[in-house]
Backbone and ligand atoms as CSV (ligand in chain L), in Angstrom:
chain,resi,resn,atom,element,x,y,z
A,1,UNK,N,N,17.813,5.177,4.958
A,1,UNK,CA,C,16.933,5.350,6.134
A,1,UNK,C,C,15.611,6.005,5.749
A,2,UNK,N,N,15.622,6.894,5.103
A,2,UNK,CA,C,14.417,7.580,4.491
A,2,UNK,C,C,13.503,6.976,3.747
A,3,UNK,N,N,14.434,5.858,2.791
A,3,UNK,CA,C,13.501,5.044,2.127
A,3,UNK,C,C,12.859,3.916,2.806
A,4,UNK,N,N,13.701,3.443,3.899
A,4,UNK,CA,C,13.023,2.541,5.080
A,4,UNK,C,C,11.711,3.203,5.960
A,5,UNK,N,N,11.618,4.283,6.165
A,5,UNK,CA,C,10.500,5.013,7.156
A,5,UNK,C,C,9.747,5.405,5.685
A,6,UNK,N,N,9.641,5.841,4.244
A,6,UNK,CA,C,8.832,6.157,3.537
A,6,UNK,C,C,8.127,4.550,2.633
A,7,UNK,N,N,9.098,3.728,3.012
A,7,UNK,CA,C,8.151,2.559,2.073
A,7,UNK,C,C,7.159,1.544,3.235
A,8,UNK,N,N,7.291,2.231,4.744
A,8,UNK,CA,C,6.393,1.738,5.689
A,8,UNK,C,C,4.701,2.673,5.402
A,9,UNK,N,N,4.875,3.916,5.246
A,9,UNK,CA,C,4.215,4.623,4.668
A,9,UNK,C,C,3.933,3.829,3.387
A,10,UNK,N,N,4.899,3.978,2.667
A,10,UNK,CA,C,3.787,3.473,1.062
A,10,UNK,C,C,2.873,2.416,1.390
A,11,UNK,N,N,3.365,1.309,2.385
A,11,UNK,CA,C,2.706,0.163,2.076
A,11,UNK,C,C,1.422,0.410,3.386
A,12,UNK,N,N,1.472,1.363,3.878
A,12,UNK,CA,C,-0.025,1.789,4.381
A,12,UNK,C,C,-0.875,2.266,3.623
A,13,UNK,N,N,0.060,3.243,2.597
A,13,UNK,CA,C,-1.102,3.121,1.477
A,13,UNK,C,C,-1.919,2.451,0.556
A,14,UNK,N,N,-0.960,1.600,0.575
A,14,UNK,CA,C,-1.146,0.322,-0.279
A,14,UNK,C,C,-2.534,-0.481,0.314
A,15,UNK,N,N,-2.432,-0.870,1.415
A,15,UNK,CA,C,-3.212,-1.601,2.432
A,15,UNK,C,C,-4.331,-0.418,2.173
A,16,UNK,N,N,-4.237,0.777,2.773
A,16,UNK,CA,C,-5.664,1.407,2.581
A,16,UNK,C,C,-6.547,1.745,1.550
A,17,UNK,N,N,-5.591,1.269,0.244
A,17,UNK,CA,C,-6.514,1.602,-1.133
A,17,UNK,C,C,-6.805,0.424,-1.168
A,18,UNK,N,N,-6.629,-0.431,-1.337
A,18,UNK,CA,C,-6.352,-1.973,-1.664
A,18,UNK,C,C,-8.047,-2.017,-0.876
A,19,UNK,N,N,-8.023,-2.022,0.196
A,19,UNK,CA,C,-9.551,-2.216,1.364
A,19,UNK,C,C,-10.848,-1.174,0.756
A,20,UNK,N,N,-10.546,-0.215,0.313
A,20,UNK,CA,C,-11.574,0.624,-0.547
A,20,UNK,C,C,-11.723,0.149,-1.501
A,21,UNK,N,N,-10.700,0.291,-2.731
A,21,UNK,CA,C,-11.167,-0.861,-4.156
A,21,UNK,C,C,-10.370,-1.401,-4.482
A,22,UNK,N,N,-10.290,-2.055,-5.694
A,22,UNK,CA,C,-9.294,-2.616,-6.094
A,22,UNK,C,C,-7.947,-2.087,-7.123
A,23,UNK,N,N,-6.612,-2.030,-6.433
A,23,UNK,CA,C,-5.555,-1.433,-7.021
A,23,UNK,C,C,-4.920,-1.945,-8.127
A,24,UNK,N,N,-3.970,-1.219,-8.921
A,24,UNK,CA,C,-3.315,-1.877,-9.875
A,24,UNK,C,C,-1.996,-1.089,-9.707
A,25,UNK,N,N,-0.778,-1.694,-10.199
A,25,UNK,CA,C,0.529,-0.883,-9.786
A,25,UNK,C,C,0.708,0.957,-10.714
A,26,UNK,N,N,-0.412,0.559,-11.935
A,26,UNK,CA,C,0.072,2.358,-12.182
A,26,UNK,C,C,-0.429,3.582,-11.996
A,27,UNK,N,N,-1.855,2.801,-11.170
A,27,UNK,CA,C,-2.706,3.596,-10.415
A,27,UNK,C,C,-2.217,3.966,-9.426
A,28,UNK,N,N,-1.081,3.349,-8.488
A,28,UNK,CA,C,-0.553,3.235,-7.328
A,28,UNK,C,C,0.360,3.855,-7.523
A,29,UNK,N,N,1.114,4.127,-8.517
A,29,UNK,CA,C,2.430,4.877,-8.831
A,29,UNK,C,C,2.136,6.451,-8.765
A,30,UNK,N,N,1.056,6.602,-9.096
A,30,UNK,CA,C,0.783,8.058,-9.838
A,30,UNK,C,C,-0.543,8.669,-8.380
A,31,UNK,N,N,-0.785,7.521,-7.528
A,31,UNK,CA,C,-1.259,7.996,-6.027
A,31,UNK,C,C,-0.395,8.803,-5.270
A,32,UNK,N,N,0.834,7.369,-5.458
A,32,UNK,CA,C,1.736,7.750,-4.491
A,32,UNK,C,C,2.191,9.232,-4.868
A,33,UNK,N,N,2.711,9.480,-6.347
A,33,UNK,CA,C,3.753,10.515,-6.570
A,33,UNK,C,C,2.584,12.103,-6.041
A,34,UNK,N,N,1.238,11.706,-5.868
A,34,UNK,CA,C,0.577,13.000,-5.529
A,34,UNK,C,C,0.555,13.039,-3.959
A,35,UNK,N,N,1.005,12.252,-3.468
A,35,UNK,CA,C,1.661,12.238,-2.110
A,35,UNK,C,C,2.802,12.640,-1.897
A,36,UNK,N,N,3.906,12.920,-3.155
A,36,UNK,CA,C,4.967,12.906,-2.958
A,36,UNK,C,C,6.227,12.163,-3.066
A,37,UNK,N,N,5.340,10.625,-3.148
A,37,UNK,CA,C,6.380,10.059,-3.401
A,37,UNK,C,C,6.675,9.125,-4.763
A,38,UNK,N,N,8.126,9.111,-4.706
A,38,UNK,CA,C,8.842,9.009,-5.919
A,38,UNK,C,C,9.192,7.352,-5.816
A,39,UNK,N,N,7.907,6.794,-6.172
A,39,UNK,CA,C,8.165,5.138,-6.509
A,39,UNK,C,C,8.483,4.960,-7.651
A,40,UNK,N,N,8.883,3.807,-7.999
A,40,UNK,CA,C,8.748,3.038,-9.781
A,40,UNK,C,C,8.430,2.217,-9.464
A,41,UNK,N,N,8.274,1.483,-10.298
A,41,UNK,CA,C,7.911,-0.095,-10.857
A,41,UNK,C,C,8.721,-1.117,-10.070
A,42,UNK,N,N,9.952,-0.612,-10.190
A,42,UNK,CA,C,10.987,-1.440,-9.364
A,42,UNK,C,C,11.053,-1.953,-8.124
A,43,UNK,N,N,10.389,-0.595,-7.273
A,43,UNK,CA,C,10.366,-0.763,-6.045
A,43,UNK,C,C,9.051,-1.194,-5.596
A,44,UNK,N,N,7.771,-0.475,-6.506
A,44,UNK,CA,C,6.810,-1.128,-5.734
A,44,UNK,C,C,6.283,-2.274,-6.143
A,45,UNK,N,N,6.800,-2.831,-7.222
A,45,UNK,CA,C,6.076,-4.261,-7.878
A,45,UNK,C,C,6.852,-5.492,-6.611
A,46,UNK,N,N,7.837,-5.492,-6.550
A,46,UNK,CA,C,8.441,-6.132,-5.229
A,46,UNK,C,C,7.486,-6.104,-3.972
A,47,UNK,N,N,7.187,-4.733,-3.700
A,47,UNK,CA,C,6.634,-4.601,-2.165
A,47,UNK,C,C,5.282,-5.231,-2.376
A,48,UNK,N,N,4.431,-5.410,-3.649
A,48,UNK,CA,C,3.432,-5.863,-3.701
A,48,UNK,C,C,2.942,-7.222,-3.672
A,49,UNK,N,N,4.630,-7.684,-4.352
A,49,UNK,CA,C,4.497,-8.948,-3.971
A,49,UNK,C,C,4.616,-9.492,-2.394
A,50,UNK,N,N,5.362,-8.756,-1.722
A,50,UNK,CA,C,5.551,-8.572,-0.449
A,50,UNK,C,C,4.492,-9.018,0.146
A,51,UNK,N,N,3.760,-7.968,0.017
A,51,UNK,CA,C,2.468,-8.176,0.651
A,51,UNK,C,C,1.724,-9.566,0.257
A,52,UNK,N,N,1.422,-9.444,-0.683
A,52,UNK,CA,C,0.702,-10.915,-1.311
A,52,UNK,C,C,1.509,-11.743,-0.654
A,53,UNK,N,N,2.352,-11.984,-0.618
A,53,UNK,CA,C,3.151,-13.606,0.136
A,53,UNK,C,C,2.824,-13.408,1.281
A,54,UNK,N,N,2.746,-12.444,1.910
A,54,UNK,CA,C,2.695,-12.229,3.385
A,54,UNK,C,C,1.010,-12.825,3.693
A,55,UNK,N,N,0.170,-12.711,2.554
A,55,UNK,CA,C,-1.072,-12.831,2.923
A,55,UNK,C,C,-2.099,-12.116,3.078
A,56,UNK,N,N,-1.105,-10.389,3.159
A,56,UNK,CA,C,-2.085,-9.394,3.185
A,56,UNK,C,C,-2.983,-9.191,1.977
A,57,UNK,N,N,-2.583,-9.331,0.499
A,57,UNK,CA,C,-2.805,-9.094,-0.626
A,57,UNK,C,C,-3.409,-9.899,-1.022
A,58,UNK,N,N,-4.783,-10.024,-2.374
A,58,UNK,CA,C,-4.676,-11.113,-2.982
A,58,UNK,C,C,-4.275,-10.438,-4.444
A,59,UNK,N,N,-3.932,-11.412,-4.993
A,59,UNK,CA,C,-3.837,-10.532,-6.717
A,59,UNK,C,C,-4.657,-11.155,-7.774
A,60,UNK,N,N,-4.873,-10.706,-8.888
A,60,UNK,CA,C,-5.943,-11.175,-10.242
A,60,UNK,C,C,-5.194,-10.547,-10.830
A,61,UNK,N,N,-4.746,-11.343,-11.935
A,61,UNK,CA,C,-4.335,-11.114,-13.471
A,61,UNK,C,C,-5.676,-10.862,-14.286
A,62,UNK,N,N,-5.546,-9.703,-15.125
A,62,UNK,CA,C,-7.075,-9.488,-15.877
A,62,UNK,C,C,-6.238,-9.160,-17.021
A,63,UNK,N,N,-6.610,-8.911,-18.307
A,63,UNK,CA,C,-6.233,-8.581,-19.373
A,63,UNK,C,C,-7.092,-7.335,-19.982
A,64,UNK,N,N,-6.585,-5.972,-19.598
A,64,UNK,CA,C,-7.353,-4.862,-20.054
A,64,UNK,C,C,-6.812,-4.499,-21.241
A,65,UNK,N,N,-7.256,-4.158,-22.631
A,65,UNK,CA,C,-6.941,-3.459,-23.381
A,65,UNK,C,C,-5.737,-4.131,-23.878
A,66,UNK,N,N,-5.841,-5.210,-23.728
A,66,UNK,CA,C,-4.789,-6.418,-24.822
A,66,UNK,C,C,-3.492,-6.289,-23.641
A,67,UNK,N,N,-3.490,-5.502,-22.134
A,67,UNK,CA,C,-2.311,-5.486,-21.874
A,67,UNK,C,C,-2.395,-6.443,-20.431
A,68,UNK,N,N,-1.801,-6.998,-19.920
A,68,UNK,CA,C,-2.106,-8.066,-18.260
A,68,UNK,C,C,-1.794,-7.239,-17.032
A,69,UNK,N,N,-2.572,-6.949,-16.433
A,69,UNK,CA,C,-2.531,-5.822,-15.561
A,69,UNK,C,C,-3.207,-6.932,-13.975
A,70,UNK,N,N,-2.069,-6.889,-13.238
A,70,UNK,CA,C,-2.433,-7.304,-11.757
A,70,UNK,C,C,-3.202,-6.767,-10.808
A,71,UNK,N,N,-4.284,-6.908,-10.650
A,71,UNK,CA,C,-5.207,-6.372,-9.445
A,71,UNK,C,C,-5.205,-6.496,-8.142
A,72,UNK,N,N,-5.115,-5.953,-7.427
A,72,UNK,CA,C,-5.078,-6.328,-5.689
A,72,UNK,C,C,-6.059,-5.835,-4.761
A,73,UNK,N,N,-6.624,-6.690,-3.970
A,73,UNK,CA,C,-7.327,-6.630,-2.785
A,73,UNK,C,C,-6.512,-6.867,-1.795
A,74,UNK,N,N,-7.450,-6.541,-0.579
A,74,UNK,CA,C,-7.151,-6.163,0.687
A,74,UNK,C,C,-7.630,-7.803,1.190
A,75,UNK,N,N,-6.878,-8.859,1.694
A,75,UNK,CA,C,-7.102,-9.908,2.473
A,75,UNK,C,C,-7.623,-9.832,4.223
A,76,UNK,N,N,-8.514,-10.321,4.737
A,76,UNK,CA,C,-9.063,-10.248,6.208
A,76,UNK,C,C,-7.702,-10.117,7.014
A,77,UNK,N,N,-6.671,-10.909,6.587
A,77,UNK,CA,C,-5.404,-10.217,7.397
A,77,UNK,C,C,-4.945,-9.453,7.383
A,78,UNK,N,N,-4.937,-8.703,5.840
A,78,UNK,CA,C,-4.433,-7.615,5.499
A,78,UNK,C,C,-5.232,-6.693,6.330
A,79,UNK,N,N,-6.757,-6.754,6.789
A,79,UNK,CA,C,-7.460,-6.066,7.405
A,79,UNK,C,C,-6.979,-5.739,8.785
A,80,UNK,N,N,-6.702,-6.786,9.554
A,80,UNK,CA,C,-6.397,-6.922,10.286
A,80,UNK,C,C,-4.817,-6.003,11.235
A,81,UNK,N,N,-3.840,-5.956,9.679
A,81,UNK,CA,C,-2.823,-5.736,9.922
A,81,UNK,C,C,-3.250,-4.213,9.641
A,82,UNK,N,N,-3.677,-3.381,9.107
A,82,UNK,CA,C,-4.179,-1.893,8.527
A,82,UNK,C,C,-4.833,-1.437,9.690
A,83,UNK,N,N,-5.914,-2.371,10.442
A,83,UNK,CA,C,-6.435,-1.885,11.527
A,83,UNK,C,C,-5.786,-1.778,13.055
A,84,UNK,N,N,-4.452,-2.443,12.782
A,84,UNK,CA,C,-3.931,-2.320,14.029
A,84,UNK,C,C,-2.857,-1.211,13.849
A,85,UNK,N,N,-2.457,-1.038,12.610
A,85,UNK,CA,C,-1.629,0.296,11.848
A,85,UNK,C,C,-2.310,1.607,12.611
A,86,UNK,N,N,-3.693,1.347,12.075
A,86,UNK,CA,C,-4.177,2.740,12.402
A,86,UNK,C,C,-4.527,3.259,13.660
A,87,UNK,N,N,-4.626,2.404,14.634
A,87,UNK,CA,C,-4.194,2.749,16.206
A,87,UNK,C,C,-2.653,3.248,15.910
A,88,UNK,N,N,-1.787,2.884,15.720
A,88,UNK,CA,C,-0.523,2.838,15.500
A,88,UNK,C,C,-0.524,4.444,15.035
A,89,UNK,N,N,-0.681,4.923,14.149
A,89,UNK,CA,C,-0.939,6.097,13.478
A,89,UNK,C,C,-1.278,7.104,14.379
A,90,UNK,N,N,-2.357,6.360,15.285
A,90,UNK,CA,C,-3.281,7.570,15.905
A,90,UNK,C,C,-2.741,8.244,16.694
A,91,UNK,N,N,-1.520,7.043,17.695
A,91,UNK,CA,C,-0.698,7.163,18.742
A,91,UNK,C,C,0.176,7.963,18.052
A,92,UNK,N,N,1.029,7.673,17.103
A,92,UNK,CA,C,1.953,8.727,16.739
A,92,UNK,C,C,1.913,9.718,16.457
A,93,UNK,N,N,0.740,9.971,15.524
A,93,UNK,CA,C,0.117,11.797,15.177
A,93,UNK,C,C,-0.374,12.180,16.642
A,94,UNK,N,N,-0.525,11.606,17.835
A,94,UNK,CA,C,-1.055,12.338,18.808
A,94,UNK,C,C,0.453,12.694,19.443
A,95,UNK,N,N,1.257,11.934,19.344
A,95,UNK,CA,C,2.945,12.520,19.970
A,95,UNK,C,C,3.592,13.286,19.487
A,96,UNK,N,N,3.564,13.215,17.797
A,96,UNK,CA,C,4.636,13.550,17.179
A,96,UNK,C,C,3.662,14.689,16.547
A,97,UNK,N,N,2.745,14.676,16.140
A,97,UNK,CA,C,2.391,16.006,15.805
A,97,UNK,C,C,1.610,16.959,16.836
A,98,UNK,N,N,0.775,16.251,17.303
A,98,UNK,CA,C,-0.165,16.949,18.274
A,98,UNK,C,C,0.235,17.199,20.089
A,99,UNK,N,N,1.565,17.469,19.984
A,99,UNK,CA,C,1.937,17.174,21.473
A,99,UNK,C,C,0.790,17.451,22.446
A,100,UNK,N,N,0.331,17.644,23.147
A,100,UNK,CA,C,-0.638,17.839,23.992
A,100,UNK,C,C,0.309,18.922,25.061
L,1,ZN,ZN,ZN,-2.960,7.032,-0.596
């Protein structure tokens, strides 16, 4: 259950770096873990593909430093889906943290 409510989170993060620049999975590993969380490879190379099939993602294979490293952007849907997140967000930090 925890990992179900924390990998909805990751993949907001995902979506919000992704729309600023362009990500790569070990840049993303070592984001997340200064957030706290405890991804690998395992779990988030899957969710990334996730995304990419879904449409949110696009990816580029580049070859840095003799090694093939996948790049990801943020797709207009992916935009789409991040911007309706963050209403989503706003509503919940105004309930769940900020009771009024
Ligand atoms: Zn982040």
């Amino acid at each position: 259950m925890i990992r179900d409510l924390e990998l909805a989170f990751i993949k907001i993060h995902i979506l919000f770096h992704a729309e600023k620049e362009e990500i790569f999975g070990v840049g993303l590993i070592a984001e997340l873990s200064g957030h706290g969380y405890d991804i690998g490879p395992g779990t988030l190379y899957p969710t990334l593909a996730k995304l990419e099939s879904g449409g949110y993602l696009t990816c580029q294979a580049r070859t840095v430093d003799r090694k093939q490293r996948k790049y990801y952007r943020i797709t207009p849907a992916g935009k789409v889906l991040l911007n309706g997140m963050r209403k989503k967000i706003e509503e919940l930090y105004q309930e769940v943290i900020q009771p009024k």
